[in-house]
C-alpha positions in Angstrom: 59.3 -62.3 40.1 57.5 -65.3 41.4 57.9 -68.9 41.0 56.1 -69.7 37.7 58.2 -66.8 36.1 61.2 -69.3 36.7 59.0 -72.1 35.8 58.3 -70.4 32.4 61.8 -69.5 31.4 62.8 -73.2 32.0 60.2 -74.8 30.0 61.2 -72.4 27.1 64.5 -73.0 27.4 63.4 -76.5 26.7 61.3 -76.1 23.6 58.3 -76.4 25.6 55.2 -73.9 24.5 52.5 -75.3 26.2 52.0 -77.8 29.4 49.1 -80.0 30.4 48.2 -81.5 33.7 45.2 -83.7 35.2 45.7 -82.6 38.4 42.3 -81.1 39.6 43.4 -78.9 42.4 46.2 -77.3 40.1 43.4 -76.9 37.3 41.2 -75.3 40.1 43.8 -72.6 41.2 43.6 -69.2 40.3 46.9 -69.2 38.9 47.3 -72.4 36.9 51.4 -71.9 36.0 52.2 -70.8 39.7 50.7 -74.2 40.9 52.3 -76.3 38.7 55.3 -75.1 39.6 54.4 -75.0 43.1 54.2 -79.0 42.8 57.0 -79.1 41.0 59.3 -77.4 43.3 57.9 -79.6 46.0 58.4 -82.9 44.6 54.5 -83.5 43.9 55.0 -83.8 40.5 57.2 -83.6 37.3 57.0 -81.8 34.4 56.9 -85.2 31.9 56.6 -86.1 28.5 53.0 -86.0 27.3 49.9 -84.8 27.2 47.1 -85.4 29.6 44.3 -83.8 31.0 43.9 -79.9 30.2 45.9 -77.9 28.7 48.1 -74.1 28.4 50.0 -72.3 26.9 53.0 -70.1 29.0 50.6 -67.5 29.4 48.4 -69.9 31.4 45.6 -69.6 29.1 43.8 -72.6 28.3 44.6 -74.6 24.5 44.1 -77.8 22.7 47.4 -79.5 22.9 50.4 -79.1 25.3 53.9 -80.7 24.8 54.8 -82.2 28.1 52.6 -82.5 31.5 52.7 -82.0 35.1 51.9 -85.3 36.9 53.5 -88.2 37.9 55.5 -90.7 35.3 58.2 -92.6 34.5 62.2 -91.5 34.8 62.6 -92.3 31.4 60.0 -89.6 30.9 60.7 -86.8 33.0 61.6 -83.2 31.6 62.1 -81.3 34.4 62.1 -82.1 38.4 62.4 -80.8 41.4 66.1 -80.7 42.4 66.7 -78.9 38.9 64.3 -76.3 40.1 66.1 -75.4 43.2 69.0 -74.8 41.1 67.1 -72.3 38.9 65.4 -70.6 41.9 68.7 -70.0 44.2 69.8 -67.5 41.8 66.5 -65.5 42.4 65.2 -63.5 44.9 62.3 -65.6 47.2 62.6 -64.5 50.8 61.2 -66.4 53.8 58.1 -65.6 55.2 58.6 -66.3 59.3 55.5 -66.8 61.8 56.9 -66.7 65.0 54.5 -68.1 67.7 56.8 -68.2 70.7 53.4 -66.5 72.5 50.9 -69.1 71.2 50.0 -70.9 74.8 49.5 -67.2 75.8 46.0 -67.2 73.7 42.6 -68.1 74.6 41.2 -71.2 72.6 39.7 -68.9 70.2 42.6 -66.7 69.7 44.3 -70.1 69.1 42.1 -70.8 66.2 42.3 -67.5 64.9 46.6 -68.0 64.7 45.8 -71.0 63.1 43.4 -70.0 60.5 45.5 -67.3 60.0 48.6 -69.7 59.0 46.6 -71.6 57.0 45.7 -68.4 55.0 49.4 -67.2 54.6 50.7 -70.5 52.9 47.9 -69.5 50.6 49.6 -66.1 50.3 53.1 -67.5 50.1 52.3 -70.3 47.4 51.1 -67.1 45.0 54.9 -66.2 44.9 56.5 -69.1 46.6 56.1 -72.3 47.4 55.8 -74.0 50.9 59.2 -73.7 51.7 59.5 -70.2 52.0 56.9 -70.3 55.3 58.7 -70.7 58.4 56.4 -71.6 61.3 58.5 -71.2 64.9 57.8 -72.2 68.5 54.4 -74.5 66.5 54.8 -77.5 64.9 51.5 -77.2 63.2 52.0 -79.2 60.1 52.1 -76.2 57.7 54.9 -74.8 56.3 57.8 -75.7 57.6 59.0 -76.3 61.4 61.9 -74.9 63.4 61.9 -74.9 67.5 62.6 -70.9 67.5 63.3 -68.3 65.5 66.5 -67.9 66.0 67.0 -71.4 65.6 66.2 -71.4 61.9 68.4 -67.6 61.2 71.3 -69.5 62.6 70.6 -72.5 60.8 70.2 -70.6 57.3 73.2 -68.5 58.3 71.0 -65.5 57.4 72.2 -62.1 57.8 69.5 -59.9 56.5 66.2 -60.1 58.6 63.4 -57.8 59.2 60.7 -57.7 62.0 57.5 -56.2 61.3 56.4 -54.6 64.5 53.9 -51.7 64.8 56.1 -50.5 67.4 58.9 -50.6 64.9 62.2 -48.3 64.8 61.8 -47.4 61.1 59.4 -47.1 58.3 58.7 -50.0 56.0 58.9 -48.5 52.4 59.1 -51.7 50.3 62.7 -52.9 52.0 64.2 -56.3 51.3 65.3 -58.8 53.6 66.2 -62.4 53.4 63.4 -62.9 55.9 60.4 -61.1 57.3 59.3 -62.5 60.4 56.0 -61.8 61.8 54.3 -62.3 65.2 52.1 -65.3 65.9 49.8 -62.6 67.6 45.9 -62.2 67.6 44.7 -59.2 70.1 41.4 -58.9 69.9 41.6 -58.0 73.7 43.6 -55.1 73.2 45.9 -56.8 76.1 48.6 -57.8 74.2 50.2 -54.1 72.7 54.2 -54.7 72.5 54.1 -58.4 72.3 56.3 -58.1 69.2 58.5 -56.1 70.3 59.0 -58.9 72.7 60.2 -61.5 70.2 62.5 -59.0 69.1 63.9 -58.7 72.5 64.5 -62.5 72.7 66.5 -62.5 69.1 68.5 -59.6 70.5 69.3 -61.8 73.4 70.8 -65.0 71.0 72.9 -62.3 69.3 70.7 -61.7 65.8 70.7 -58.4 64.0 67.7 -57.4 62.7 65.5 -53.9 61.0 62.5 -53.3 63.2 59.8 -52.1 60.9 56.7 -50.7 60.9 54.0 -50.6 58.2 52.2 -47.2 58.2 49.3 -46.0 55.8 49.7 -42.2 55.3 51.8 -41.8 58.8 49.6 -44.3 60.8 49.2 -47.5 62.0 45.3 -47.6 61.8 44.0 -48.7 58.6 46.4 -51.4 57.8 45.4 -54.6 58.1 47.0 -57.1 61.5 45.9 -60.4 60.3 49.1 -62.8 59.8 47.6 -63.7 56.3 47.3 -59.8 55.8 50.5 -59.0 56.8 52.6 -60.9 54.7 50.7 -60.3 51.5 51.6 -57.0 51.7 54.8 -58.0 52.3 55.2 -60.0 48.9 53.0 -57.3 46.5 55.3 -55.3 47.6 59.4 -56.9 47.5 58.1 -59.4 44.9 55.7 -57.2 42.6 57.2 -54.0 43.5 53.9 -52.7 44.5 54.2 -49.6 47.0 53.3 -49.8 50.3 49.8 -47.8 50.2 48.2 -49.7 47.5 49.6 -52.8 49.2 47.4 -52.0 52.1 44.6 -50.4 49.9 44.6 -53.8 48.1 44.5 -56.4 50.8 42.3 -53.6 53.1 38.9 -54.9 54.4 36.0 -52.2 54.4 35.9 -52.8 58.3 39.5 -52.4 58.4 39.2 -48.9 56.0 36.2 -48.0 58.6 38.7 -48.5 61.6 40.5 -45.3 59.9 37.8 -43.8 58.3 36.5 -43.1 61.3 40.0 -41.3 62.9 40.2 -39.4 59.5 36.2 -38.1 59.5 36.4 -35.2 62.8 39.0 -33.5 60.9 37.1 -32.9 58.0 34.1 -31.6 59.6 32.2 -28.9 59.7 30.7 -27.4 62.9 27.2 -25.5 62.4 25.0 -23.9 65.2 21.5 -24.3 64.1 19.3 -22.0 66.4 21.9 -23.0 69.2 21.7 -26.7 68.4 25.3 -27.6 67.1 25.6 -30.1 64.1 29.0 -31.7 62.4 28.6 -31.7 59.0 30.6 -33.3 56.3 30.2 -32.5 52.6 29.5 -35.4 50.1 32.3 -34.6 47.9 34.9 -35.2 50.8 34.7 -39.5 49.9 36.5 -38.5 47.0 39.5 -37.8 48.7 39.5 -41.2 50.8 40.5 -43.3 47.8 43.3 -44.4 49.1 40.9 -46.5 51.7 39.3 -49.7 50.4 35.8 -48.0 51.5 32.3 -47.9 49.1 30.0 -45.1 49.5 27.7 -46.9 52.0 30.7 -47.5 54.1 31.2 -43.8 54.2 27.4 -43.1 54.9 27.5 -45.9 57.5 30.4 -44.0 59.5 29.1 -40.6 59.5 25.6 -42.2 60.7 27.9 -43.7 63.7 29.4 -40.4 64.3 26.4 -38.4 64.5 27.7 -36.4 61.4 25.1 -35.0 58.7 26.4 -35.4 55.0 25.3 -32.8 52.6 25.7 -32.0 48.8 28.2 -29.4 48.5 25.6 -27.0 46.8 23.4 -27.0 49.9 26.4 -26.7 51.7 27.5 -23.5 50.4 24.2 -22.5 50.5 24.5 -22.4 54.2 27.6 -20.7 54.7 26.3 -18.0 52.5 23.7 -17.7 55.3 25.8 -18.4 57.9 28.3 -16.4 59.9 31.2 -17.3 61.2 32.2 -17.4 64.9 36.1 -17.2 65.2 36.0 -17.9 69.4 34.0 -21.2 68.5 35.1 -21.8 65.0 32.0 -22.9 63.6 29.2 -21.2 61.9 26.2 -19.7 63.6 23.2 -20.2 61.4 19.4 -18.6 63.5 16.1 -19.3 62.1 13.3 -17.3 63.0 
């Protein structure tokens, strides 16, 4: 479910097969429907009698007439606005997406800029299902989103009861739960310095009395490989309570190559294979095994690149067994001892 899907059923339930708009940063969106209703649902525009501008049907593809339009017009010829919206949507399941930057004056300029950018990345995220509302910044009044003075602040002041905090350090498993709110940490570590910081914030809503799940997301039983951008984070959040996506091709999906390197590079020593070469030792690893690491967002050259790093020769399974055919194996040193003469 996200926003447009309510969007659609209203404007059916209207008469309405097709909608226009002149609006050039709706017509430039990916998703032409989810930003209409996006602007809708925050008072931007209306959906109004007429036709102007480009036009599409409730599929969002693009058509030659439409029967009403997103834009601004008169009362006298508005179809559908924002506080009947809100009525349509509070029926429907559109958590709140919290960034909690209580540790924000704790970061360097540059990691301040990174939080920021981050931010500004989620409300991109959140619009895709949502719409601003549904972003809770805390602790940064940072003109995105919307503003509360603490975390707890805005749990009390929703009288929410159902809140999860993704932590790496988490108590349990994140395995597509929902929540009325998911709040993440305000957090960039590229130091390495700041390990536990969430756990902290959950420490501090513990102390005002709130309940919450402390999750962590894993990728096949680990931490490593899944992305810890905010942006990141929260996307995987929404593919998966909102699209019903499961949690590994969540991470696949939103998984940068360097990211998939970062546990590439964990998963590679286990699948080696040692050789003694006249003495010399070698790790090999046969080219079929980057078939079994499609569960990382990784190319070929990625998988190249990290062997190179590692020292690790790759070879073609036939040469491989090749090898072993002349090898023999050394149970005390489990490898396999290969002499030239």
């Amino acid at each position: 479910m996200k926003l447009k899907d309510v969007f659609v059923r209203i404007l059916k339930s209207r008469g309405i097969k097709s909608v226009s708009t002149n609006i050039n940063r709706i017509i430039e969106s990916d998703d032409v429907l989810q930003m209409m209703a996006v602007y809708v649902i925050l008072n931007r525009a209306k959906v109004c009698r007429g036709f102007r501008g480009r036009a599409y049907d409730l599929n969002g593809n693009p058509v030659d007439y439409a029967d009403a339009f997103v834009g601004r017009c008169r009362e006298c010829d508005v179809l559908l606005t924002r506080d009947e919206m809100l009525k349509e949507v509070e029926c429907e399941y559109f958590p709140y997406i919290v960034v909690d930057c209580s540790f924000f004056d704790d970061h360097t300029e540059k990691e301040k800029r990174k939080i920021l950018l981050q931010i500004e990345q989620t409300l991109g995220v959140v619009r895709k299902y949502m719409w601003d509302e549904r972003l809770i910044i805390t602790h940064l009044n940072c003109g995105l989103g919307e503003y509360y003075s603490s975390t707890a602040e805005f749990i009390k002041n929703k009288n929410i009861r159902d809140v999860i905090l993704l932590d790496p350090s988490g108590d349990e498993v994140f395995r597509g739960e929902r929540a009325e709110c998911f709040i993440i940490g305000g957090i960039v570590d590229k130091s390495g310095e700041k390990k536990g910081w969430t756990s902290r914030i959950g420490d501090a809503l513990e102390r005002e009395g709130i309940r919450f799940r402390s999750m962590r997301i894993l990728l096949r039983g680990d931490t490593v490989g899944v992305p810890d951008r905010i942006n990141t984070i929260a996307e995987i959040v929404l593919k998966v309570v909102m699209d019903g996506m499961d949690v590994e091709k969540a991470v696949k999906d939103v998984q940068s190559p360097l990211v998939a390197k970062w546990r590439l590079r964990k998963e590679l020593p286990k699948r080696t294979v040692r050789v003694d070469v006249n003495g010399k030792p070698f790790r090999i690893v046969k080219k079929s095994i980057f078939s079994e690491f499609d569960w990382l967002n990784i190319r070929i050259k990625d998988f190249y690149d990290v062997c190179s790093e590692l020292g690790y020769l790759v070879m073609d399974d036939c040469k491989f067994d090749e090898l072993v055919k002349n090898a023999k194996w050394d149970e005390k040193k489990h490898r396999y001892i290969l002499k030239y003469k």
